[in-house]
C-alpha positions as CSV (number, residue, x, y, z in Angstrom):
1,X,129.1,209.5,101.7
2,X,129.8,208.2,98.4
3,X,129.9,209.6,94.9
4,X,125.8,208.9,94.1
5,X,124.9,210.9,97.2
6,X,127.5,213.4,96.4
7,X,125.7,213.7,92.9
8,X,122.2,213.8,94.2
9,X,122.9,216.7,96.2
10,X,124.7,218.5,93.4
11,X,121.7,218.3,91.5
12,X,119.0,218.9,94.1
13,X,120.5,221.8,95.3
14,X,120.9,223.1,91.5
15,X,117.4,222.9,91.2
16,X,116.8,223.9,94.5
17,X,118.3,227.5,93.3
18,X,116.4,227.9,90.2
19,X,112.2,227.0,91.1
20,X,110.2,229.1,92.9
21,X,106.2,228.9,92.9
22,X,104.1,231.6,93.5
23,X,103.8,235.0,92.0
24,X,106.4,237.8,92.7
25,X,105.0,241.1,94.7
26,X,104.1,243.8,92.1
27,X,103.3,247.4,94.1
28,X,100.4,248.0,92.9
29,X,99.6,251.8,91.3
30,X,98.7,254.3,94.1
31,X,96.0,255.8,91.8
32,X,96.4,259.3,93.2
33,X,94.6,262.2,91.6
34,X,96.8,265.4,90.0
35,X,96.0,267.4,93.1
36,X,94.0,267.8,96.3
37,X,90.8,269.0,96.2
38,X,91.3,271.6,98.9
39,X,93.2,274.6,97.8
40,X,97.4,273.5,99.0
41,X,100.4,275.8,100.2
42,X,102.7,275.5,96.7
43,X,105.5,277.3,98.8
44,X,106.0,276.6,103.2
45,X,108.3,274.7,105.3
46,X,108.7,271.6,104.7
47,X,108.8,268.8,107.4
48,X,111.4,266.8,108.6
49,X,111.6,264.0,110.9
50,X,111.9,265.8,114.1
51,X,109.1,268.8,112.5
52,X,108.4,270.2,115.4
53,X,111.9,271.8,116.2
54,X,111.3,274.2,113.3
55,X,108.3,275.9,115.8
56,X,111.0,277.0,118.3
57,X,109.1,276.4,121.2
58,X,110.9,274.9,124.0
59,X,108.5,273.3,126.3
60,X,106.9,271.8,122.7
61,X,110.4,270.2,122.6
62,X,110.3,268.8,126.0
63,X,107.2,267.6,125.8
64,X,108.4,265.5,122.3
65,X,111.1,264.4,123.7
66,X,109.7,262.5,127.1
67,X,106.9,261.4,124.6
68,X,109.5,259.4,122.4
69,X,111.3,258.4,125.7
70,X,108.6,257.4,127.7
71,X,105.5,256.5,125.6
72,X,104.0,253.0,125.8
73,X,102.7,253.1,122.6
74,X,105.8,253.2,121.3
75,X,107.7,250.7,123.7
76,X,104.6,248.2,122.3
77,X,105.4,249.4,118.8
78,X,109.3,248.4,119.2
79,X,108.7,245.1,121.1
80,X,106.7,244.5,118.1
81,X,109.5,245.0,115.6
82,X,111.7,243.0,118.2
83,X,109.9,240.2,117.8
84,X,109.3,240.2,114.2
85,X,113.2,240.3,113.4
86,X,113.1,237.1,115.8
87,X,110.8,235.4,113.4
88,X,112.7,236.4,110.8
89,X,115.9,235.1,112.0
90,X,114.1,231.6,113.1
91,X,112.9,231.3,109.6
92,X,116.1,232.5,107.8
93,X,117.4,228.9,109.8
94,X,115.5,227.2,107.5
95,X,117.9,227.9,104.4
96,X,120.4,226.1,106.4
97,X,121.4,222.7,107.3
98,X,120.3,221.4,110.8
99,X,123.2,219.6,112.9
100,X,122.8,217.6,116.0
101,X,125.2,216.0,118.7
102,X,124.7,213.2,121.5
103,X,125.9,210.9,123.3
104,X,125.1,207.8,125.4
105,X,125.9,205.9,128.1
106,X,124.1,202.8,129.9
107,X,123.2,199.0,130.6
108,X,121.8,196.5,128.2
109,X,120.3,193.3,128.8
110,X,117.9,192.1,126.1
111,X,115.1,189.3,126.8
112,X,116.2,185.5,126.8
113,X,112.1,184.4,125.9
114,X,111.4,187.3,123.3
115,X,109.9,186.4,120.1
116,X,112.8,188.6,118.4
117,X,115.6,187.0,120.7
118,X,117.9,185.0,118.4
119,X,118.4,181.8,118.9
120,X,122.1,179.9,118.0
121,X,122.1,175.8,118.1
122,X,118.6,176.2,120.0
123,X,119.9,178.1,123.0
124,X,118.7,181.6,123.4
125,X,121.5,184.7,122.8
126,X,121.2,186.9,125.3
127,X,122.9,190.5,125.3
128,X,124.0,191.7,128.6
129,X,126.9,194.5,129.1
130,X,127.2,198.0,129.0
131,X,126.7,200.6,125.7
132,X,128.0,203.7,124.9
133,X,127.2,205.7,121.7
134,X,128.8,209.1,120.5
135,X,127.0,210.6,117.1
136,X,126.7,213.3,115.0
137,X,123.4,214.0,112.2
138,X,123.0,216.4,110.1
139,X,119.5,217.2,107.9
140,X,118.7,219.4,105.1
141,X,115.6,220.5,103.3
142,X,116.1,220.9,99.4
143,X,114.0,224.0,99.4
144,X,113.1,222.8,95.3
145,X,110.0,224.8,95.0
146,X,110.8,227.6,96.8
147,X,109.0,227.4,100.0
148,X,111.9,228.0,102.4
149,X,112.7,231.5,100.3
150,X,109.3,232.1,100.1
151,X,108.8,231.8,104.2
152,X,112.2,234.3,104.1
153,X,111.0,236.2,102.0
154,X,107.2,237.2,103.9
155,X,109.0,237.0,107.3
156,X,110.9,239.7,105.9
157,X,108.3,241.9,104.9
158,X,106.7,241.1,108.1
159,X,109.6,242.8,110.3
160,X,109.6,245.9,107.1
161,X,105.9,246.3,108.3
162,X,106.1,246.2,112.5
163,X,109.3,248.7,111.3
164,X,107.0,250.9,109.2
165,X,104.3,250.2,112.0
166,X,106.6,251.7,114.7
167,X,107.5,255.1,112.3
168,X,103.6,255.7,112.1
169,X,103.1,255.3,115.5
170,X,105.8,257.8,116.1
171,X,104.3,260.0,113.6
172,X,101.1,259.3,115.6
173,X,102.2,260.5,118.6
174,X,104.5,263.2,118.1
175,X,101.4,264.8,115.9
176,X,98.7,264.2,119.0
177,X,101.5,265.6,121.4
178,X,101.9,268.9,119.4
179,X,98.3,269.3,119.0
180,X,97.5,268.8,122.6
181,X,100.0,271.2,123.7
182,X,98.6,274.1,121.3
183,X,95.0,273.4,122.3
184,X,96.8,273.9,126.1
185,X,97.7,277.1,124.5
186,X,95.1,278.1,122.7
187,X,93.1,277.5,126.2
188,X,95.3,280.0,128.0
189,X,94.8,282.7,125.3
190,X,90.6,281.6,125.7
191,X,91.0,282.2,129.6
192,X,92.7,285.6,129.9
193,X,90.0,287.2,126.4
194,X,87.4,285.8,128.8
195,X,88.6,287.4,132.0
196,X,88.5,290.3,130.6
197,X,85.0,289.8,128.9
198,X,83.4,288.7,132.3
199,X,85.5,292.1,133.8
200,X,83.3,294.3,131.5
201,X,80.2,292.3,132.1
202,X,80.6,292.5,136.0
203,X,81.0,296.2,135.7
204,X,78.3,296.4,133.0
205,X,76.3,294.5,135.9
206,X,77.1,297.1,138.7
207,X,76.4,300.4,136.4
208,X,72.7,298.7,135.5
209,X,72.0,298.0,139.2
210,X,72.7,301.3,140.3
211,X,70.9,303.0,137.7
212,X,68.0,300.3,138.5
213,X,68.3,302.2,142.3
214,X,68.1,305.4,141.0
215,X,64.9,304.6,139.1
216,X,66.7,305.4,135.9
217,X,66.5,301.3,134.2
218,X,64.1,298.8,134.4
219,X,63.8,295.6,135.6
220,X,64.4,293.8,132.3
221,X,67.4,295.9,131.7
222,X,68.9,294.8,135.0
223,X,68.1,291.1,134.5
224,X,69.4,290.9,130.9
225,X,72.9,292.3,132.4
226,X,72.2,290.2,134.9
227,X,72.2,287.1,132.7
228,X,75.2,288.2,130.5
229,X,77.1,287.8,133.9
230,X,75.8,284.4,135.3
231,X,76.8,283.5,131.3
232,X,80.4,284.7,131.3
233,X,80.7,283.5,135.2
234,X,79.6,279.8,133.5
235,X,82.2,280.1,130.7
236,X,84.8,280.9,133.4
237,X,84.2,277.9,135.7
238,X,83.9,275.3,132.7
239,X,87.5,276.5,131.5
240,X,89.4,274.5,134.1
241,X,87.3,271.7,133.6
242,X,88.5,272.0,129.5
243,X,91.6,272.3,130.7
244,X,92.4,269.4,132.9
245,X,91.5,267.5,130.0
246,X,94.1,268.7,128.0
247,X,96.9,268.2,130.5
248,X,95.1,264.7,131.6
249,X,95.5,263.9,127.4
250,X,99.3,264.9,127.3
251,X,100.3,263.6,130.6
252,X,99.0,260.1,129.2
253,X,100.4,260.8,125.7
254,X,104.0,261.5,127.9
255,X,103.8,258.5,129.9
256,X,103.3,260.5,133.2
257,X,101.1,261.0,135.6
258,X,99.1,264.1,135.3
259,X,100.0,265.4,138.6
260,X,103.9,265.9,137.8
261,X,103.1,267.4,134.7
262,X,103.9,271.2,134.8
263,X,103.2,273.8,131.8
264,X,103.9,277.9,131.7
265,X,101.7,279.7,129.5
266,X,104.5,281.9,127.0
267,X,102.6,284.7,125.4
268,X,99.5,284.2,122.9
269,X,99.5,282.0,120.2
270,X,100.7,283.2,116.8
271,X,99.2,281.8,113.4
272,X,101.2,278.9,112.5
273,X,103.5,278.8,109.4
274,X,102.6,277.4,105.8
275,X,103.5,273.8,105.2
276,X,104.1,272.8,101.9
277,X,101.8,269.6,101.3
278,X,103.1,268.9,97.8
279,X,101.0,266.3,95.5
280,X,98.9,263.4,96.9
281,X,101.4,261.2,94.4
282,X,104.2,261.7,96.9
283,X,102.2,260.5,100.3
284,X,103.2,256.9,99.5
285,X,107.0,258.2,99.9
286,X,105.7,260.8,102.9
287,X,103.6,258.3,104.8
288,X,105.0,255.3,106.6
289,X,101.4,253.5,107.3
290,X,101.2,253.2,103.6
291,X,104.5,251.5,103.0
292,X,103.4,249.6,105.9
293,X,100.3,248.3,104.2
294,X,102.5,247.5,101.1
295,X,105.0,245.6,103.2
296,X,101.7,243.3,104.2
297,X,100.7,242.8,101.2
298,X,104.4,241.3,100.0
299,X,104.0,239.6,102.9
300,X,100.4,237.4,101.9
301,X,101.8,237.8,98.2
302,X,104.9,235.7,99.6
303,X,102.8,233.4,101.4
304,X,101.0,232.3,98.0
305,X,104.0,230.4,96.8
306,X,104.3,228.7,100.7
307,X,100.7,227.2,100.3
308,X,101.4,226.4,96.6
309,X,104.7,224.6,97.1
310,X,102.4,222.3,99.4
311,X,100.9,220.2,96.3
312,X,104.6,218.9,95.5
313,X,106.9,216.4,97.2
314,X,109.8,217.7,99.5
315,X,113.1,216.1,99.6
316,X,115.1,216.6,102.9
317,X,118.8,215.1,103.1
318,X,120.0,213.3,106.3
319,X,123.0,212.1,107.5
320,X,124.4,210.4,110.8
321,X,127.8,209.7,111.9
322,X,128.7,208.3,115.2
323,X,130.5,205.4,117.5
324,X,129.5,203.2,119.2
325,X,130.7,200.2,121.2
326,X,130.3,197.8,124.7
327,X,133.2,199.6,126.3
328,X,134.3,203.2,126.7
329,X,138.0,202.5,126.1
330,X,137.1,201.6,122.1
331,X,134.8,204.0,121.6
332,X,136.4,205.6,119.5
333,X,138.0,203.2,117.2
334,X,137.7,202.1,113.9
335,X,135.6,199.1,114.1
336,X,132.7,200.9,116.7
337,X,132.0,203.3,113.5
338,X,128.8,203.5,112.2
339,X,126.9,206.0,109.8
340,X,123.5,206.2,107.6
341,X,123.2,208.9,104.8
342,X,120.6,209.3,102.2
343,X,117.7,211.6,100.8
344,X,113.7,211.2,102.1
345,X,111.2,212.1,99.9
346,X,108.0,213.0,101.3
347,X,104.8,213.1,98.3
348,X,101.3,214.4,99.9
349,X,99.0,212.2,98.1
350,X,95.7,213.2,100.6
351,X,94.8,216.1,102.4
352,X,91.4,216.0,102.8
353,X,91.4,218.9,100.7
354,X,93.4,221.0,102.9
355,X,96.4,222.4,100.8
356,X,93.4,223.8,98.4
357,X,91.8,225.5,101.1
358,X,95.1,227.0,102.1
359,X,95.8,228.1,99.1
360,X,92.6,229.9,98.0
361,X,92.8,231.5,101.8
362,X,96.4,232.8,101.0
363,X,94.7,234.5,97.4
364,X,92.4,235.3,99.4
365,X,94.7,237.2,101.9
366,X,96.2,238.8,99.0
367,X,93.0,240.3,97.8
368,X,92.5,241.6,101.1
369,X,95.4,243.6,101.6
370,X,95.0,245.1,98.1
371,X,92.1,246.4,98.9
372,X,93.5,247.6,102.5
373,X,96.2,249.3,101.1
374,X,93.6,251.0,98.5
375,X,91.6,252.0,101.6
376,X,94.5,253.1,103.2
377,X,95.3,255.2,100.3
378,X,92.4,256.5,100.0
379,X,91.4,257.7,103.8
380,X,95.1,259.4,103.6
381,X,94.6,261.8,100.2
382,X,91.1,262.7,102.7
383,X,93.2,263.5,106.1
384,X,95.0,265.3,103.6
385,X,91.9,267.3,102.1
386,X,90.3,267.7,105.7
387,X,93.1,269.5,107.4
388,X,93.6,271.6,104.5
389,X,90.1,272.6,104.1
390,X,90.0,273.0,108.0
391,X,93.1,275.3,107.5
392,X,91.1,277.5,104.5
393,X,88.5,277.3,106.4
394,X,89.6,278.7,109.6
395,X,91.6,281.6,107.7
396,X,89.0,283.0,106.2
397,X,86.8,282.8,109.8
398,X,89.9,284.3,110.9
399,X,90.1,287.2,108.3
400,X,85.9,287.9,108.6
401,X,86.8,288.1,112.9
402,X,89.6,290.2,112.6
403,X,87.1,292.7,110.6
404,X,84.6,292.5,113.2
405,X,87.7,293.3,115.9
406,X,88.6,296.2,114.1
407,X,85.2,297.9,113.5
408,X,83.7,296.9,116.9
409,X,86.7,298.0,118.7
410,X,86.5,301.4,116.6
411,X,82.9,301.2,117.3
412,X,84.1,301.1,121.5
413,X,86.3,304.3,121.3
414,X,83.7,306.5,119.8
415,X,81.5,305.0,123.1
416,X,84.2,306.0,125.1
417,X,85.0,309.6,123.3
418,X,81.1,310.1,124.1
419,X,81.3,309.4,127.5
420,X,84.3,311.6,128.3
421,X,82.4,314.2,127.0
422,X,79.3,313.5,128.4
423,X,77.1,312.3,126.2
424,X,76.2,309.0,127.2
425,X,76.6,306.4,130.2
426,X,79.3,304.3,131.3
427,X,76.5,301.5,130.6
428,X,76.5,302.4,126.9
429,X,80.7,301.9,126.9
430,X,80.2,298.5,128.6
431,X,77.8,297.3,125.8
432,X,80.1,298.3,123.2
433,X,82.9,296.4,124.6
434,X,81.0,293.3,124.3
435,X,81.2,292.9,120.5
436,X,85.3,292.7,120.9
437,X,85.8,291.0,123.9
438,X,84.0,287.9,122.3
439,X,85.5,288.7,119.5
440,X,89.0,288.0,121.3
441,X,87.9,285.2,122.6
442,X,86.9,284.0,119.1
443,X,89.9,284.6,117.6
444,X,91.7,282.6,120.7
445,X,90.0,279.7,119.9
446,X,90.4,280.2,116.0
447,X,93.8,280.4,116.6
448,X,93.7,276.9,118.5
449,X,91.6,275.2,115.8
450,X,94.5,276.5,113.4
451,X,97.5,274.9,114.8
452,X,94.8,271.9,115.1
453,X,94.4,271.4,111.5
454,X,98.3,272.3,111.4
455,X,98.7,269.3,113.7
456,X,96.6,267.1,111.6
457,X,98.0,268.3,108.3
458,X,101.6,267.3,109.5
459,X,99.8,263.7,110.5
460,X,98.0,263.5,107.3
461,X,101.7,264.0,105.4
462,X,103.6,261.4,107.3
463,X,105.3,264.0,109.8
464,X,108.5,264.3,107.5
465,X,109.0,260.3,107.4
466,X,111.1,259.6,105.2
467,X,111.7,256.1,103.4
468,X,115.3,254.3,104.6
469,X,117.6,254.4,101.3
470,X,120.8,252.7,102.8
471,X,121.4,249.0,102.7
């Protein structure tokens, strides 16, 4: 190691620190319109990370919670992350010097009738003894184009996006759990409306057949009753069917068998609250598949300057330092020394064309994850519209159904006020109470398709992901 090498890598490391090819990531502009087209909640809760806790609903809770323990779609999504800060942490070795150790031991004996063998006062030297070798090398890449920071650098953004990969599967998961479980609900509120609606239709049934014995009906009035009650006896032997369904979909989105999964219905449904949805500018800081998809695109951005460094020469510094001698006693001294230092340059003058096809396929890669992340925008602002047009939607379904509850049902106690008083038959009470029993069943499943689009609305907005701001 003398003062010209000493120089040499002075230098090359100086440049080393100051030339880096390829362009530097830009985020590109989210191009998000002013507002959403749907109509949006200016003022409702707003969601945080755990969002469904605000909801109050204990078995809900449960549910989340063995779904974030026990869910292999997340245990994938954080092997994932495990083994992209692995690759980062291989390629981070890169910046760094590589040292070896060894050592030797063994017999020598070299040939007496070689072309190579020496020859002294025309008799053949021949070697013949024992060799032992201790050594040390070191070797070091000048990274003078930047394609060691470069690899850092996309092997970095690589782990950022399996990170950001494993938030929006959590945001995923926790959204399907929570609207599975409501459906569940929204099923049990179906089941009991349309109980009672098959009630009133089996009792409509037995008033028409005894007023079809007393000659006092006909044969079609009997039948259509008749029908009415095969209907609702259909309705009411598909609902476990609909059911099983549900618990089969949140047993697997629990990681448990469907069998040891146990729910308690807890009283109907209410309307779900208002959640703020703010401006479609701010789902780039809401929504971690986004940042995901800009993560990937730093990543191929990165990988530009890897393929460009390429075309230029690399420089790599080696070194060894070691002993070696005939016997083990003096291995170690002075005159078994030996080293070799000094830089190798390595200049690719042919590639069959190679380093230009890797380099259009990294611009290439670039483009392409441009134009995902602008997809990806774009299919978020519409989840975003969907679930809150799915929401207006529903409300005003709601408020017409709630109108028809409220006449028809006044429109059953004046059937009822008759036939106290004798003025009509129990038949004619059993047709008016057809108009609000379905009604109530309406409104059940109304109810469901509310917290649905509440479900998909907290999806659509990232499910109160928030991006990390520590270092």
């Amino acid at each position: 190691m003398n003062a010209k090498f000493l120089l040499t890598l002075t230098l090359s490391a100086a440049l080393a620190a100051c030339t880096t090819l390829g362009p530097n990531y830009q985020a590109p502009a989210a191009n998000a319109p002013a507002a959403y087209r749907a109509p949006a909640a200016t003022a409702g809760a707003e969601l945080q990370r755990d969002w469904w806790l605000m909801f109050g609903d204990a078995q809900l809770n449960a549910l989340q919670a063995q779904a974030l323990q026990a869910s292999p779609t997340l245990a994938a999504a954080a092997a994932r992350v495990q083994r992209a800060r692995a690759v980062f942490g291989a390629t981070r070795a890169d910046e760094l010097p590589r040292v070896d150790v060894g050592a030797n031991a063994g017999g020598l004996r070299t040939s007496g009738r070689a072309t190579t063998t020496p020859v002294l006062q025309g008799h053949p030297v021949v070697f013949d003894g024992e060799t032992f070798g201790l050594s040390a090398s070191i070797g070091w890449e000048l990274d003078l184009w930047g394609r060691v920071k470069r690899q850092a650098e996309s092997a970095q953004a690589q782990l950022d996006a399996s990170t950001l990969d494993a938030a929006a599967a959590r945001v995923a998961l926790t959204a399907d759990v929570a609207a599975a479980y409501w459906q569940w609900r929204a099923l049990a509120d179906e089941a009991a409306a349309l109980q009672r609606l098959r009630d009133s239709r089996a009792q409509a049934f037995r008033v028409a057949q005894t007023r079809f014995d007393a000659g006092a009906s006909t044969t079609q009035d009997l039948e259509r009753v008749r029908a009415e009650l095969a209907a609702a006896d259909a309705d009411v032997a598909d609902l476990p069917r609909r059911q099983a369904l549900v618990m089969n979909q949140l047993a697997a989105l629990t990681g448990q068998p469907a069998s040891e999964l146990k729910l308690q219905a807890t009283g109907t449904l209410p309307l779900p609250p208002a959640i703020r949805a703010g401006l479609p500018s701010e789902l780039l800081q809401r929504r971690p598949d986004l940042a995901q998809s800009l993560a990937q695109l730093h990543a191929a951005t990165a990988q530009v300057g890897i393929a460009e460094a390429a075309f230029y020469p690399s420089i790599r510094l080696t070194g060894s330092f070691g002993y070696s001698s005939e016997d083990l006693g003096s291995l170690l001294s002075a005159p078994a020394r030996l080293y070799n230092v000094g830089p190798s340059l390595s200049l690719p003058l042919f590639e069959g064309g190679r380093n230009k096809a890797n380099l259009a396929a990294s611009k290439a890669a670039v483009e392409e994850s441009l134009a995902a992340f602008r997809g990806r925008m774009l299919q978020a602002l519409r989840e975003v519209d969907d679930a809150l047009a799915e929401l207006q939607g529903r409300a005003a379904t709601m408020d017409a159904q709630n109108r028809t509850l409220a006449s028809s049902s006044q429109a059953l106690a004046v059937a009822k006020s008759r036939y106290d008083k004798g003025a009509v038959s129990y038949l004619d009470v059993t047709e008016a109470e057809r108009t609000p029993l379905a009604t109530e069943r309406a409104l059940a499943q109304l109810r469901g398709a509310q917290w649905a689009a509440t479900a998909q609305l907290v999806k659509a907005l990232g499910g109160g992901w928030a991006p990390a701001t520590g270092g």
